[in-house]
N, C-alpha and C positions, 0 to 999 in steps of 0.2 A: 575531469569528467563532467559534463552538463547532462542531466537525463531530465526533460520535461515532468511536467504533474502529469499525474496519469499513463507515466511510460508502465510499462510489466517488463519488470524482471525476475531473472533467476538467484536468489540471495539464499550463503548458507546460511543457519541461523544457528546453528550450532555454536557453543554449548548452551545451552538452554536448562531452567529450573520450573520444577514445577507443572504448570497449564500452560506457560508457553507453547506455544509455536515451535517443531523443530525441525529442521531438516532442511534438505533443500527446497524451494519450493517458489510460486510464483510470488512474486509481491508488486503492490503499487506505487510509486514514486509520489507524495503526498506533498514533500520539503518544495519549498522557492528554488527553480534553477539558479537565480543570477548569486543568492547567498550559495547552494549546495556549489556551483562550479568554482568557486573561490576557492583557491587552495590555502588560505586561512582554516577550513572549516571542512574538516578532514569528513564530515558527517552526512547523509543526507537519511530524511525520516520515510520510513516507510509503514505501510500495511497488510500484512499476510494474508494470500488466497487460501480458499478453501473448497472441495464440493460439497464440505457435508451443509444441508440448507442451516443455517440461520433463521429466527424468528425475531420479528421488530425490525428496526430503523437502522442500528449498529450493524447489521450483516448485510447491506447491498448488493445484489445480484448484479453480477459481471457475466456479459452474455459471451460464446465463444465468437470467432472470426478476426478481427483487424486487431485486436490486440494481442494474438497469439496464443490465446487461451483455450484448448482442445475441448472443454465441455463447462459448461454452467456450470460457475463460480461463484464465491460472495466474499464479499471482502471485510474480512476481522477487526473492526474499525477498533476494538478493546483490545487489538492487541501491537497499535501503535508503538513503535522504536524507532532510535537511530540507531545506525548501522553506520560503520566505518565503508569506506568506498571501496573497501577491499576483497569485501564478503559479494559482492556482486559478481556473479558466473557468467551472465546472458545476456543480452536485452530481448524481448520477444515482439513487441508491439506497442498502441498505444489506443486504451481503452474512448469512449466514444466521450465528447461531451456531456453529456444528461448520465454517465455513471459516474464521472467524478463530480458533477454535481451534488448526486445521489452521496458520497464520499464525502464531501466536503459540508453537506448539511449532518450526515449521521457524525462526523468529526467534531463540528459547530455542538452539537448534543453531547454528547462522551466527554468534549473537555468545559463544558459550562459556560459557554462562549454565547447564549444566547439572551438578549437583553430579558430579564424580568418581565410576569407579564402577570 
């Protein structure tokens, strides 16, 4: 299975501990296609949607239309996982450039990927 950055899909997340994330629900495809479609690497990393709003950097607004998403989203950058390729139910679309930027700078922050300064 190859799903670009930035694909939305439909992923169970079930069973889940805690503050997790549970259910079925939309997420964003965050992993490297050319590693996640490697059938070496049963995995690919994702990000769980949400509507309830988010404050700060870590919860980016995901707007609805071309990515399948029916209403203003944000995407739970703190609640990054991998997911086996099996848990995926969907595909729905594929979010805008300037969201998964958005994604990938709040990402850059949450895992301490940002040079010193």
């Amino acid at each position: 299975m190859r799903l670009a950055r930035g694909t939305v899909i439909a992923v169970d997340l079930d069973p889940t501990i805690g503050h997790e994330q549970r259910g079925l629900r939309p997420c964003i495809v965050v992993s490297d296609p050319d590693i996640s479609s490697d059938q070496r690497f049963p995995l690919i990393g994702i990000v769980p949607v949400t509507g309830t709003p988010g404050q700060g950097l870590l919860y980016p607004p995901l707007a609805p239309g071309p990515s399948g998403l029916a209403k203003l989203s944000y995407a739970l950058i703190d609640h990054i996982r991998s997911i086996d390729k099996r848990r995926v139910h969907r595909l729905f679309g594929v979010i805008p450039p300037s969201e998964l930027a958005a994604i990938d700078t709040a990402l850059s922050l949450f895992l301490g990927l940002h040079p010193s300064q």
